[in-house]
C-alpha positions in Angstrom: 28.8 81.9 -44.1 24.9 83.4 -45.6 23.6 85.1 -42.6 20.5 83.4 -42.3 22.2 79.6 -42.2 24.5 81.1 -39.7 21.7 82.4 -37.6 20.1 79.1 -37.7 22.7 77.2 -36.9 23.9 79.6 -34.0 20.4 79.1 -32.0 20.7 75.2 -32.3 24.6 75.7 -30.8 23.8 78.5 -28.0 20.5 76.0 -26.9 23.1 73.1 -27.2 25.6 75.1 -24.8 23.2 75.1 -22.0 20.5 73.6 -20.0 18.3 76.5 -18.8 16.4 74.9 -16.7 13.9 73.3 -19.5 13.5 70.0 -20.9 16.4 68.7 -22.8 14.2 68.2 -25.9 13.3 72.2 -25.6 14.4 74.3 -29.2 14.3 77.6 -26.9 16.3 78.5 -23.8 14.8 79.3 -20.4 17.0 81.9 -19.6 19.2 83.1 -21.9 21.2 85.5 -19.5 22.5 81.9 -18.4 24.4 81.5 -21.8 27.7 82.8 -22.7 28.8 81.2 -25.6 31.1 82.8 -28.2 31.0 82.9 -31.4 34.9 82.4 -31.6 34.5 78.9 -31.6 32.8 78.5 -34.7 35.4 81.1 -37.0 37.1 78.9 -40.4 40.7 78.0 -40.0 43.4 80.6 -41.8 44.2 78.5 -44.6 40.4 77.8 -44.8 39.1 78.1 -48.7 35.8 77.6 -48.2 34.1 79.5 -45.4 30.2 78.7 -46.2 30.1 76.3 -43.3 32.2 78.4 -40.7 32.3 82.2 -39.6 35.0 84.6 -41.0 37.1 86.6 -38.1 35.2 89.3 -39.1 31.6 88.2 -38.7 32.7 86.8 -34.9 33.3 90.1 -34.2 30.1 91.4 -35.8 28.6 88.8 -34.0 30.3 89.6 -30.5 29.1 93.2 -31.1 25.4 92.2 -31.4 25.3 90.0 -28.3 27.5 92.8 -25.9 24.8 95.7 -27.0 25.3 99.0 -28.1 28.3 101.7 -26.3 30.0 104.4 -26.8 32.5 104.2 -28.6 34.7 106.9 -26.7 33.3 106.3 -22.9 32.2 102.4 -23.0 28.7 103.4 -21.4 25.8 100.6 -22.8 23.6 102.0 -24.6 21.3 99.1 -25.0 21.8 95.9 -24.4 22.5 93.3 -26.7 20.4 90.7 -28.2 20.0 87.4 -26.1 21.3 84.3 -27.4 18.9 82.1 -28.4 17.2 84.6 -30.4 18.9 84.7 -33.7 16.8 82.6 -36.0 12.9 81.1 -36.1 11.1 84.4 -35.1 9.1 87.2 -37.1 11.8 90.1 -36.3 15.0 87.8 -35.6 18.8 88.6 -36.9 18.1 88.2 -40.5 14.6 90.3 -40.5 16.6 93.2 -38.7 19.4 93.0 -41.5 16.5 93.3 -44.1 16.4 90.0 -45.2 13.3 88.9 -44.1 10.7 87.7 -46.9 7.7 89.6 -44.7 10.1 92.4 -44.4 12.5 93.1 -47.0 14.5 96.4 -46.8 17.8 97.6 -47.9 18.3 99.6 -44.6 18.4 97.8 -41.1 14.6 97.8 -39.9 12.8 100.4 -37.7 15.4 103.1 -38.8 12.3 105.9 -38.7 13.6 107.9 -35.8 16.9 108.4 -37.1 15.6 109.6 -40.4 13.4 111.9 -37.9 16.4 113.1 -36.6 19.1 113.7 -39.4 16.8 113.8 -42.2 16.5 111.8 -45.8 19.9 111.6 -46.6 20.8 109.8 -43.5 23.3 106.7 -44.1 23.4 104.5 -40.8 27.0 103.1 -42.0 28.2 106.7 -41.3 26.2 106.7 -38.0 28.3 107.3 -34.9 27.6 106.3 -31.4 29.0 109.3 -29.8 27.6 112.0 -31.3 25.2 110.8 -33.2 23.5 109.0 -30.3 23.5 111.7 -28.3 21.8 113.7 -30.7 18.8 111.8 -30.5 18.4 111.3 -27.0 18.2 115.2 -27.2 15.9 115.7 -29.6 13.8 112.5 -29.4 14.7 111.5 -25.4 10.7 112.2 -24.6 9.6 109.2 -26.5 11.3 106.9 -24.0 9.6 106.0 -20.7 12.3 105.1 -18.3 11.2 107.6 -15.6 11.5 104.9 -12.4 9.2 106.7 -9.7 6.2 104.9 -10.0 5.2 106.1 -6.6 2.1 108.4 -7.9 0.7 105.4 -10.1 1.5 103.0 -6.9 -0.3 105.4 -4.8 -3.4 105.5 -6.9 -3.8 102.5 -6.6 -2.4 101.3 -10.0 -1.6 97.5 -11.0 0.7 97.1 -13.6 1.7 93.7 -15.7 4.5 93.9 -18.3 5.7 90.8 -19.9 8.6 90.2 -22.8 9.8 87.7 -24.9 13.1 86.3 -24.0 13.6 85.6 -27.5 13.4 88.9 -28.5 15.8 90.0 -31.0 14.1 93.4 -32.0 14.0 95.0 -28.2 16.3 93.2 -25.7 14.6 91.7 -22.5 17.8 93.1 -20.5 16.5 96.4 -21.2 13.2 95.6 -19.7 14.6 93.7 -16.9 17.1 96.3 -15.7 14.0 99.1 -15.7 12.4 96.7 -13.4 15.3 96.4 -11.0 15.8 100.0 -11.3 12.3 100.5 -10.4 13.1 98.4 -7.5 16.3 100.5 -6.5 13.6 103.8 -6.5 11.8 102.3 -4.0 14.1 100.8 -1.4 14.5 103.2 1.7 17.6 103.7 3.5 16.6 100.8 6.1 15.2 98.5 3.8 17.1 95.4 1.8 16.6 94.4 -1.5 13.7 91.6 -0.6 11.7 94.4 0.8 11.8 96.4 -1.7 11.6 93.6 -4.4 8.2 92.8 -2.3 6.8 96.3 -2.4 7.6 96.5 -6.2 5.7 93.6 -6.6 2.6 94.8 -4.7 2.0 96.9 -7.6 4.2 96.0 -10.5 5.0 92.8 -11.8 7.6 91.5 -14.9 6.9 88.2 -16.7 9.3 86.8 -19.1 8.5 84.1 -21.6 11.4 81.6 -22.8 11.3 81.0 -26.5 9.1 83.7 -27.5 10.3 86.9 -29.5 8.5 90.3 -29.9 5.2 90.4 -28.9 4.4 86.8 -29.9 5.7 83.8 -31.9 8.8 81.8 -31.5 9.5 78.4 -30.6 8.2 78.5 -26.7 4.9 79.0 -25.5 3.7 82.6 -26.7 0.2 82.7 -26.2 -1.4 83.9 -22.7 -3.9 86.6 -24.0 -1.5 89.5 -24.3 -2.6 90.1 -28.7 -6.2 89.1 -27.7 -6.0 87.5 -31.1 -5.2 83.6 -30.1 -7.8 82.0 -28.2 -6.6 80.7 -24.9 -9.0 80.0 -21.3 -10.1 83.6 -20.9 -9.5 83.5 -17.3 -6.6 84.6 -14.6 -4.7 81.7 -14.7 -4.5 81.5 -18.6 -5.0 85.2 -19.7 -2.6 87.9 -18.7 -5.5 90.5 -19.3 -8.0 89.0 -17.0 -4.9 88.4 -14.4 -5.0 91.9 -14.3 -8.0 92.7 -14.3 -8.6 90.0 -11.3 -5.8 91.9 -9.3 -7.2 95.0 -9.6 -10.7 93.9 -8.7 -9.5 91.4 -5.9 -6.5 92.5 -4.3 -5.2 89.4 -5.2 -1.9 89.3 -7.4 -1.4 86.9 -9.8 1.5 83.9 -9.4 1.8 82.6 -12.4 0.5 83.1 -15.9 0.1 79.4 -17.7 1.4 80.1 -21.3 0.7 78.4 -24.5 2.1 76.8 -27.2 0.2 75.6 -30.3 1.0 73.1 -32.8 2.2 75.5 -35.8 1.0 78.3 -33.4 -2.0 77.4 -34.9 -5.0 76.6 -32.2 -6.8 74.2 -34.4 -3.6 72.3 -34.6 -4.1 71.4 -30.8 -1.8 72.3 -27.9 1.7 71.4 -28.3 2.6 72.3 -24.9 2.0 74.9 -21.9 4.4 76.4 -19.1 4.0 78.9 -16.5 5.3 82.2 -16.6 6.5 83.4 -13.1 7.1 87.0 -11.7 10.3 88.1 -11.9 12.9 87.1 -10.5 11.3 84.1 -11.0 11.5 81.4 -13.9 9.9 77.8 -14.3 12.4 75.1 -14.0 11.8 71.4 -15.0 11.8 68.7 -11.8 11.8 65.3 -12.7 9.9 62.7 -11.0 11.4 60.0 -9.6 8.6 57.6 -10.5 8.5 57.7 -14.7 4.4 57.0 -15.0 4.0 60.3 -13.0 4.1 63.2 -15.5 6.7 65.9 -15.0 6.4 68.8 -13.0 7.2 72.3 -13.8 7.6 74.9 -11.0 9.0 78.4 -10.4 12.2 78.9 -8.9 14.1 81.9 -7.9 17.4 83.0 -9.7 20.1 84.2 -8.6 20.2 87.0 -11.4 20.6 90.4 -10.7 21.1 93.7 -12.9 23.8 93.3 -15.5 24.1 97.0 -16.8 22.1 100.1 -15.8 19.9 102.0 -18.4 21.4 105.4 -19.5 20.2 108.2 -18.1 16.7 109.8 -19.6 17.9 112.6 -21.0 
């Protein structure tokens, strides 16, 4: 099956596999951890002579690869989690822009391969490249560019107030990896006599993690993706509607901010008019749709708390 059509019509089958908590007429998912759909289901039939409208047992495996994440090969560890389902068509760096195929991006060489070429050099080929090793190489040499350190204590102390958000459509950096540093940070902070509410509470009297269904890296997607965070798209330049001024309310007030009301526009384009809006919740948090019982009264939309919790930890900073 061509890659792209396949990656099309996978996000229309892993959003048909689940109800996230969204509106049934939602083209994103609200949370994608929620989805574990195979690929297996889709692969052509042996005697199959045409195999443009199915997956061969090869690409389910490729594909099965790209949703479990990165390990090593010879002691299983994760390396980084895999991409989310939901996220493999209909955004600027989805599965087909990361292949090279993209028409804003077109490469020969999987994107964003810079620090690998910083490592090995010119001649480096990332079909030879091998996850043991090879990997472990670059955390050596290039481990300082990541910022995983979990002690947030002296920033907390300070007085610091820190807002991160992701896409949970993003296909270039996974949302699992920014999730599990935030529980990790959480895991720092809990004393011997504390439980994991406590310390979830005093993580998020400093730090808090919004994720934001149906929208990839940075911006764009299918799902609202505009609440100030590019200061390019115009949205109410106030706490409720702009992450930047939430901030800067919670550092100036004390008070933290409870939601962030997030934006789609028609075409993601604001002269189109607003196509729709939903709040973005602190983590563990996610909006969930609540029917009314009366049908003139317009639906509501309010955070809920999942049940998630970490799914793999992050490898060590080394």
């Amino acid at each position: 099956m061509n890659l792209t059509l396949c990656c099309v019509a996978l996000t229309r089958i892993a959003i048909r596999a689940i109800e996230s908590g969204g509106l049934a007429t939602d083209t994103f998912l609200t949370d994608p951890r929620a989805c574990h759909w195979r690929p297996e289901s889709l692969v052509c039939p042996s005697n199959a002579t045409d195999t443009s409208s199915c997956l061969t047992p090869g690409q389910a495996r490729a594909l099965n690869l790209v949703y479990d994440g990165s390990h090593n090969p010879r002691t299983g560890h994760l390396i980084f989690p895999g991409m989310m389902r939901g996220a493999e068509s209909g955004y600027t760096f989805d599965l087909p822009a990361l292949e090279g195929l993209s028409p804003f991006f077109p490469s020969d060489v999987p994107l964003f391969p810079g620090t690998y070429y910083w490592v090995f050099g010119n001649n480096w080929d990332y079909r030879d490249f091998d996850f043991d090793h090879d990997q472990a190489e670059v955390d050596r040499q290039k481990g300082f560019l990541n910022a995983l350190d979990t002690d947030l204590t002296p920033f907390a102390s300070h007085g610091g107030k820190l807002i991160m958000f992701h896409g949970f459509a993003d296909a270039l950096i996974s949302p699992q990896m920014t999730i599990d540093y935030y529980l990790l940070v959480q895991r720092a902070l809990q004393q011997e006599d504390q439980d994991q509410v406590q310390a979830l509470a005093d993580e998020q009297s400093f730090f808090r993690l919004f994720l934001a269904p149906g929208m990839g890296h940075c911006t764009g997607g299918p799902g609202p993706n505009a609440f100030g965070q590019l200061g390019g798209t115009p949205v109410p330049t106030d706490a409720q509607h702009d992450v930047l001024q939430a901030l800067v309310h919670w550092v100036t007030t004390g008070e933290p901010p409870a939601q962030v009301v997030a934006t789609k526009f028609v075409n993601d384009t604001p002269a189109n008019g607003v196509l729709m809006t939903r709040p973005l919740c602190p983590f563990p948090k996610l909006p969930q749709y609540r029917a009314r019982a009366i049908r003139r009264t317009p639906p509501a939309l309010s955070a809920w708390t999942t049940g998630f919790t970490i799914i793999q930890p992050l490898r060590p900073n080394t």
